[in-house]
N, C-alpha and C positions, 0 to 999 in steps of 0.2 A: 936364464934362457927365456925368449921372449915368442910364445906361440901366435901365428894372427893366421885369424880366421876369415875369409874374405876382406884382408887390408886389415881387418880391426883387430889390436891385443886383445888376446883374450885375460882374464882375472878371473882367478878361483875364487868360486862360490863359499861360505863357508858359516852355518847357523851359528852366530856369536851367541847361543841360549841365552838364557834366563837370570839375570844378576838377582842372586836369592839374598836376601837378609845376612845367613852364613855365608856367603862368597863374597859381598861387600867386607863384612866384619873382619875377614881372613885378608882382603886386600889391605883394610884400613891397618891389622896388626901389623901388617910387614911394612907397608911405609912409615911407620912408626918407628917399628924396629928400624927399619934403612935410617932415617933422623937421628937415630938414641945411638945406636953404633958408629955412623959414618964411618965404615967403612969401604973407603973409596973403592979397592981392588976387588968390591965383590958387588957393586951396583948395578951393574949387570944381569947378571943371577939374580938377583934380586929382585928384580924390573922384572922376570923370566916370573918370577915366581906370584908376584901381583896379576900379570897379565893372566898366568893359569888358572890364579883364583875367580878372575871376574869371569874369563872365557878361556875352558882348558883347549877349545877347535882353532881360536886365532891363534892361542900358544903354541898349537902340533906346526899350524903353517908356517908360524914365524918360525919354527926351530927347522922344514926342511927348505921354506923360500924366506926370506927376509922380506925379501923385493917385493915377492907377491902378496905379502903381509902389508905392507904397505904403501902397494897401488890398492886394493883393498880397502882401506881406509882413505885413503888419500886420493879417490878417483880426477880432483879438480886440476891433480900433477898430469895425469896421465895425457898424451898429446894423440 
């Protein structure tokens, strides 16, 4: 769903906090783990689960917009 506000989309705002020491180390374990298991049918979730740990607010959006997760990141897409 694409909201515009005088002509312009709008994109949700969203404080990507603070990547702590522990929220790096928790990212780094699980793409470890995703290498050491390769398990393909669960990369996904797994991705889910990195992105939570750096930033659990861009993880809430991607889980109710994708899109809006990233035009977000990806503003140079946005036309």
């Amino acid at each position: 769903m694409k909201v515009l506000i005088g002509g312009i989309e709008y994109v949700p705002k969203v404080d990507l906090g603070e990547i702590t020491e522990d929220s790096r180390r928790d990212a780094l374990r699980q793409l470890v783990y995703m290498q050491y298991m390769n398990e393909e049918h669960k990369l996904r979730a797994q991705a889910w689960d990195v992105l939570n740990a750096l930033s659990p607010n861009l993880a809430e959006l991607c889980s109710k917009s994708p899109k809006a997760a990233y035009d977000l990141m990806h503003p140079e897409n946005l036309e």
